[in-house]
C-alpha positions in Angstrom: 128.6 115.1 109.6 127.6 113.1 107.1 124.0 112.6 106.3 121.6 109.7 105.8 121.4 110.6 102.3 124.8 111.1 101.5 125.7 107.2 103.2 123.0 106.0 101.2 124.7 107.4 98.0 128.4 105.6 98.9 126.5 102.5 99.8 124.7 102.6 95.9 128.2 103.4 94.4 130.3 100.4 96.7 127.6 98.2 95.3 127.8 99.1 91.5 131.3 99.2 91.3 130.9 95.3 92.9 128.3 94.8 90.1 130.7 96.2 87.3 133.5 94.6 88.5 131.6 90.9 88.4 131.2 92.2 84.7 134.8 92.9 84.2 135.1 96.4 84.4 137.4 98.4 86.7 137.5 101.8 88.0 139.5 104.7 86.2 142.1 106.5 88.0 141.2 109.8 88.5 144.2 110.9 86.8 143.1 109.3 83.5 140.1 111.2 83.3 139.7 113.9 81.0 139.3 117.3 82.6 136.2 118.3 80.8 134.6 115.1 82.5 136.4 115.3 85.7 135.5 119.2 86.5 131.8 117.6 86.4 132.7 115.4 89.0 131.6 112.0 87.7 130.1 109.4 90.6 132.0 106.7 89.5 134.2 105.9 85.9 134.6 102.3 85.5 136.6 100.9 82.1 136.6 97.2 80.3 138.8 97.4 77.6 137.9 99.9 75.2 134.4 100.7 76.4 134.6 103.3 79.2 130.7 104.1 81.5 130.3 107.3 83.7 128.1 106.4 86.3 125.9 109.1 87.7 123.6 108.1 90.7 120.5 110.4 90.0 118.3 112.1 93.1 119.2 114.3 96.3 122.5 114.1 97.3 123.0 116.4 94.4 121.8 119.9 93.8 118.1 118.7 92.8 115.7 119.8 90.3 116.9 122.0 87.5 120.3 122.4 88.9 120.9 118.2 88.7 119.6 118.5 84.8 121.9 121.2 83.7 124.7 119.1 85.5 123.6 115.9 83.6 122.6 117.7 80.1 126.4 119.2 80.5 128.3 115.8 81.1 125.9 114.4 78.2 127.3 117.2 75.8 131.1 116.3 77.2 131.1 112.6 76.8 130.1 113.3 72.7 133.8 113.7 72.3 134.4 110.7 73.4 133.1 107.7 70.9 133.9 104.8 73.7 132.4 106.5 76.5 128.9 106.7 77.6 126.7 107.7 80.5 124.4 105.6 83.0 122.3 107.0 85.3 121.1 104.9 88.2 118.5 105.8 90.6 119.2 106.7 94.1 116.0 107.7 95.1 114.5 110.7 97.5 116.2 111.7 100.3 114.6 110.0 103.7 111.8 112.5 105.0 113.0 112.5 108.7 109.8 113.2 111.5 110.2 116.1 113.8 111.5 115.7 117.0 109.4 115.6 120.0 110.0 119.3 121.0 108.3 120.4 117.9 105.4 118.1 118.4 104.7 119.7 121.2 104.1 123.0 119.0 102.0 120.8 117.1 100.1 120.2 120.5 100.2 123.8 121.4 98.4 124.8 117.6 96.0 121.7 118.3 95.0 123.5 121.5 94.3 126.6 119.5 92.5 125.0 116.7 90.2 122.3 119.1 88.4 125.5 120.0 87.1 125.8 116.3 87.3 122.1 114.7 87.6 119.1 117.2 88.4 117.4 113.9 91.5 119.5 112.5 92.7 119.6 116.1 92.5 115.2 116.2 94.9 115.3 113.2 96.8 117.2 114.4 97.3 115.5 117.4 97.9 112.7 115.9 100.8 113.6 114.0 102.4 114.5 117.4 101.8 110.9 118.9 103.0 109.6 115.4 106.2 111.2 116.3 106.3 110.4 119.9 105.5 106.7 119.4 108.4 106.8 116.1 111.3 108.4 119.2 110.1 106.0 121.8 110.7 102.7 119.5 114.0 104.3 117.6 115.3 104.6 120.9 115.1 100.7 121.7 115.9 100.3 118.6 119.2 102.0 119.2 119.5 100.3 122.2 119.3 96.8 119.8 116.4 95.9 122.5 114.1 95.1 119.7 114.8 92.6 116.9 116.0 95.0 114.1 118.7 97.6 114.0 118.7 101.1 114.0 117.4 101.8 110.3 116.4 98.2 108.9 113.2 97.9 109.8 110.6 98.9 107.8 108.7 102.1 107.6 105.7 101.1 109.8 101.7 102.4 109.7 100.5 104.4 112.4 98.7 101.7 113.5 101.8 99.4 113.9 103.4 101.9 115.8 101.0 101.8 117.9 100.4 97.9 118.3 104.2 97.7 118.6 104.7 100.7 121.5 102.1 98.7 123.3 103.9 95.1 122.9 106.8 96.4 123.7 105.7 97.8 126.9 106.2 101.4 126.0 102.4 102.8 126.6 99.9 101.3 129.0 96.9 99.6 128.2 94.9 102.6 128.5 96.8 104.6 125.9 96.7 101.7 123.8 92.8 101.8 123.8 92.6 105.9 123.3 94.9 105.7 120.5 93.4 102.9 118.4 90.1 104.5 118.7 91.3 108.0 117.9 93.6 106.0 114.8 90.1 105.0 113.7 88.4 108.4 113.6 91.6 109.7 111.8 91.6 107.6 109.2 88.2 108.4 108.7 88.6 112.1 109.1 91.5 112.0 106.8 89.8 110.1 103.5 86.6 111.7 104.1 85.0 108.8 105.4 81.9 109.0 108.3 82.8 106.4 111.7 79.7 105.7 113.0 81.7 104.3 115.5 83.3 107.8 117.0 80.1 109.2 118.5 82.0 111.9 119.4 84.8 113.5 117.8 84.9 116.9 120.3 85.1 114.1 123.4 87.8 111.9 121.6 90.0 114.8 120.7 90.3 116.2 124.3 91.5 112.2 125.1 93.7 111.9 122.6 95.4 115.7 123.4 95.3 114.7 126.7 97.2 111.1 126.3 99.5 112.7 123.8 100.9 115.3 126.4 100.9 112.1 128.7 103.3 110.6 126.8 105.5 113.1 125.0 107.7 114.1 127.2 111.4 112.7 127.0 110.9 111.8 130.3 108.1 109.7 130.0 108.0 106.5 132.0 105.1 103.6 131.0 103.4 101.6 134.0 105.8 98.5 132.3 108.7 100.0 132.5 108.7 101.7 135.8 108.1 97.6 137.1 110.5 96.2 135.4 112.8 99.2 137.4 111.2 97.9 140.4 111.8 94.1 140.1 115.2 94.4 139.0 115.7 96.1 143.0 113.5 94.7 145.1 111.4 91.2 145.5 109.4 89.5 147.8 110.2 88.8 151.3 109.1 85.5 150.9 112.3 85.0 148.2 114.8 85.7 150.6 113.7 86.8 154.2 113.4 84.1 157.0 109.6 83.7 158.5 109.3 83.4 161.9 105.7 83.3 163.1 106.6 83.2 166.7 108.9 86.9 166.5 105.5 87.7 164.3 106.2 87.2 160.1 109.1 88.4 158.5 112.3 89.0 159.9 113.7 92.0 157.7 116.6 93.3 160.1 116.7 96.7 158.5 115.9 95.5 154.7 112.3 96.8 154.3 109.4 96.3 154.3 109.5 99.0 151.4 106.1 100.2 150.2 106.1 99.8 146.3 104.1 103.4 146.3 106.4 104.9 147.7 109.6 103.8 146.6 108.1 104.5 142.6 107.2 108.0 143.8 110.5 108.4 145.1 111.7 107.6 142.0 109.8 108.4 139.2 108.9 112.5 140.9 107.9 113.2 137.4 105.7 110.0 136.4 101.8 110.6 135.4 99.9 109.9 138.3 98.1 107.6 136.2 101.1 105.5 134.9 102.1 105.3 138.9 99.2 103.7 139.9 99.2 101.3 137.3 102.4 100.4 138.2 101.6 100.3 142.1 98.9 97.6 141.3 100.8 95.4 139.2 103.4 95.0 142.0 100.7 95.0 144.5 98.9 91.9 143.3 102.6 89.7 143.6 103.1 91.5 147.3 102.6 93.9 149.4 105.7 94.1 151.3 109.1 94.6 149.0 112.6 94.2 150.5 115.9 95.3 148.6 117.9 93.2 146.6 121.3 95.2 146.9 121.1 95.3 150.6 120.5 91.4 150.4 123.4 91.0 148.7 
């Protein structure tokens, strides 16, 4: 499979050989290159007239450090027996550092466990580097999805803090969450640069809620108050939307579709939900109605 990296690197090259061939230059067939230069495996030859360039994209997709000097020292040494050709290195950068995935942030929860009996503080930052990666998984996945305004890859690299802010927009954590993770974004910050938050009274009190909302919300299974009513309303609505009223035969006349109990049907559903998240959920759906019937037996 190819890697991130490595489509980065073809990506640089398709766009240099578009920049050199704006300039006039065109790429050399493999078979006119000499085989001193060709064993090294150039990135790219291009050729305008006389002049011929060996392109070499510099950074990870080859063998780094001292391994990518000798390589380049090597092709430098080559190319002196040739007056008309030269060598250009162009930067490709770093590989992409990739996060880890959320079965290894729960090992970072499990050490955080560990350390909170020692250092509430270490144990915070810890934490935090689990819901980092949680929060990253949850968007990426919407962003997959193209449910978000930005493909898989173009959007910026964002702060923890608009992570955060952008989970909660999006519907992804509940309000609650929200407010344990700003305030425990604050303390790490300060934690982190060495700075003292009058604000965090206590940091042995905000790491238990911030271990605690982070095992909330890491599993893959996880289900936000939002989402589990937007699953709701897209199966079942109001009585008053569809059912005829007869206050004579006493209210609504269901004939077998419903009344369905919003509790219920969620905790039917969702077995695995935080209790928490499900009774958010319940009272969002409980201040539009009580009584739920189903939209597919309507149909």
């Amino acid at each position: 499979m190819t890697s991130k990296f490595e489509a980065q690197a073809v990506m640089k090259l398709q766009s240099l050989l578009s920049s050199y061939e704006s300039r006039g230059y065109s790429p050399v067939p493999t078979s006119e290159i000499p085989k001193d230069v060709a064993e090294l495996q150039p990135d790219l030859v291009v050729r305008r007239g006389e002049e011929t360039i060996v392109v070499e994209l510099k950074g990870g997709h080859r063998p780094s450090g001292s391994g990518q000097a000798v390589r380049l020292e090597r092709m430098a040494e080559v190319l002196e027996e040739f007056p008309d050709w030269k060598l250009e290195l162009q930067w490709l950068g770093a590989p992409p550092a990739e996060r880890l995935s959320r079965d290894q942030a729960s090992e970072v929860i499990s050490r955080a466990l560990a350390v909170r009996q020692v250092d509430a503080s270490a144990a915070l930052l810890l934490t935090w580097s689990a819901v980092e990666i949680t929060l990253d998984q949850m968007i990426s996945v919407l962003e997959a999805k193209n449910s978000i305004p930005f493909s898989p890859g173009a959007a910026p690299r964002r702060s923890p803090k608009q992570m955060v802010s952008l989970a909660q927009s999006l519907g992804l954590i509940p309000e609650d969450v929200y407010d344990v993770l700003l305030r425990s974004g604050d303390a790490r910050n300060g934690i982190a640069h060495g700075f003292r938050n009058e604000r965090v009274p206590s940091v042995e009190m905000l790491a238990d809620e911030l271990i605690d909302t982070a095992q909330r919300i890491l599993p893959e299974s996880y289900v936000s108050p939002d989402q589990m009513v937007d699953w709701f309303r897209e199966r079942y609505e109001d009585p008053a939307e569809s059912v005829p009223y007869d206050s004579r035969e006493g209210g609504y006349q269901y004939s077998g579709n419903g009344p369905f109990d919003a509790d219920d049907v969620l905790r039917d559903n969702f077995a695995d939900a935080d209790e928490r998240d499900i009774q958010q959920a319940v009272r969002i759906l409980e201040s539009e109605s009580v009584e739920w019937v189903s939209i597919e037996r309507i149909q």
